[in-house]
N, C-alpha and C positions, 0 to 999 in steps of 0.2 A: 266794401267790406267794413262792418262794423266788432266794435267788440263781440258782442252779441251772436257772429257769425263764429267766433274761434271754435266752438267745443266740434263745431260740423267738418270746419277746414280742416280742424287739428286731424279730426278724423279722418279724412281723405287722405290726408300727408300720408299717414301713420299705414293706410296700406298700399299706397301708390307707389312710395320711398323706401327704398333699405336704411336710408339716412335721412329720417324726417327732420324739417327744420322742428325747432321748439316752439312754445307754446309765447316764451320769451320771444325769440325775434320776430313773430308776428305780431305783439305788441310792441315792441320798440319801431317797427315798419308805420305802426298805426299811430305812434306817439310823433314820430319826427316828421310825418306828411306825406311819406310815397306814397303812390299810387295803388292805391289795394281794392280789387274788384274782383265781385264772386260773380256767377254765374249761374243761373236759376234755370231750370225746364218744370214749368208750370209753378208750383212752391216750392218745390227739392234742389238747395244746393248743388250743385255737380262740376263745380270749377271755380277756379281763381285764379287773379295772376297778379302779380309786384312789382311794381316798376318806380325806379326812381330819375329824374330828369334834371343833370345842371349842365351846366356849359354849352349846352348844344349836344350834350349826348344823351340818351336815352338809355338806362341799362335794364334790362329787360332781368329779373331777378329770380323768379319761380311763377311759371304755366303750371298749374295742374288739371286735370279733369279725372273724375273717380273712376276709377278700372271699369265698372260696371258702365258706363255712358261715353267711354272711349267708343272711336273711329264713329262717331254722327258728326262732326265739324265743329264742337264743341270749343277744341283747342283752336283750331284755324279762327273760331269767330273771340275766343279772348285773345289771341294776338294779334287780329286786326282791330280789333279794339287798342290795345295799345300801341298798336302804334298808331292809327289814329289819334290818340290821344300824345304822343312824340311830336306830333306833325304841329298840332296845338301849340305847344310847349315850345315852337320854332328849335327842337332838337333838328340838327342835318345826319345824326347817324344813331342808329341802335345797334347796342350791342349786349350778347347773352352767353354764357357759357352752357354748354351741355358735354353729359357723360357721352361717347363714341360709341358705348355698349347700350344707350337710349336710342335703338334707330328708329323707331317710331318717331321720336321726337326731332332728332335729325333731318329725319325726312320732310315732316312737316315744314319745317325751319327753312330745307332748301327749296322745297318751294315754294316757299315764300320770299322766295330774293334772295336769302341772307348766303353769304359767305365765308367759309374760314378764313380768317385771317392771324391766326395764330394758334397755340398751345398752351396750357400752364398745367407742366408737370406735376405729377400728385395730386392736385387741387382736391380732387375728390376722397371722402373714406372710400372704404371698399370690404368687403367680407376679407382677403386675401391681402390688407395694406390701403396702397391707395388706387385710384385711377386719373388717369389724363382726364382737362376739359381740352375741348376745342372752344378757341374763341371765334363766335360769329357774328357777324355785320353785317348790316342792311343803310345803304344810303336814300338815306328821305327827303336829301335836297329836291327842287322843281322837276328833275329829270331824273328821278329815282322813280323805279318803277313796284309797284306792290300788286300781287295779284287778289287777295282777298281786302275788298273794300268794304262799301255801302250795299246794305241789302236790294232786293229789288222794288223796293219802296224807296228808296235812297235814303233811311233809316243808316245809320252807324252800326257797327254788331255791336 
């Protein structure tokens, strides 16, 4: 993701999101060095994701894919992308919050290994207040297992 990329991402957010991030924290993302990669099908943007890596952990920040190019594998191929890119980073664990009422995205998430392992109350706005995340984990150690890898060219997604 470059700057260059924000006016397209900003837009994806803006109808993917009830609570888009700002135009701001994808530049501060871009200024301090996370992980920020879009996603193209031929020229057309149609996904991102954010990731930031210290200690050995991976936190997995914002997946998106634009409504319109949801359920082709889009999402599954930017988050094995990064974690791919974790494994690099010799992260042994990623982890992500998501909204409970995202089950798409939940679903996604658990099959791909990741597990709850916790709550944080409120975390999210909400039209009515706030809403619960669920905190989820994926262990990337030697014996952590991922089911979306390397294509079948054994290309990286």
């Amino acid at each position: 993701m470059r700057e260059g990329d924000l006016e397209t991402v900003l837009a994806i957010e803006r109808v993917a999101y009830t609570h888009p991030w700002t135009r701001g924290i994808f530049e501060d993302c871009l200024r301090v060095g996370y992980s920020c990669w879009v996603l193209e099908e031929g020229r057309e943007l149609v996904g991102y994701g954010v990731m930031m890596v210290a200690v050995g952990e991976a936190h997995i920040l914002n997946v998106c894919v634009s409504p319109g190019h949801q359920r082709r594998g889009h999402g599954a191929r930017l988050l094995a992308h990064l974690v791919a890119l974790s494994r690099r980073h010799h992260a042994d664990t990623a982890l992500l919050e998501v909204r409970p009422s995202n089950r798409p995205a939940l679903a996604l998430y658990r099959k791909a290994g990741f597990n709850e392992v916790g709550v944080r109350r409120g975390y999210y706005p909400a039209a009515n207040g706030r809403e619960d995340a669920l905190i989820l984990a994926l262990h990337l150690g030697p014996d952590g297992w991922y089911p979306f890898t390397e294509d079948a060219e054994g290309r990286e997604p």
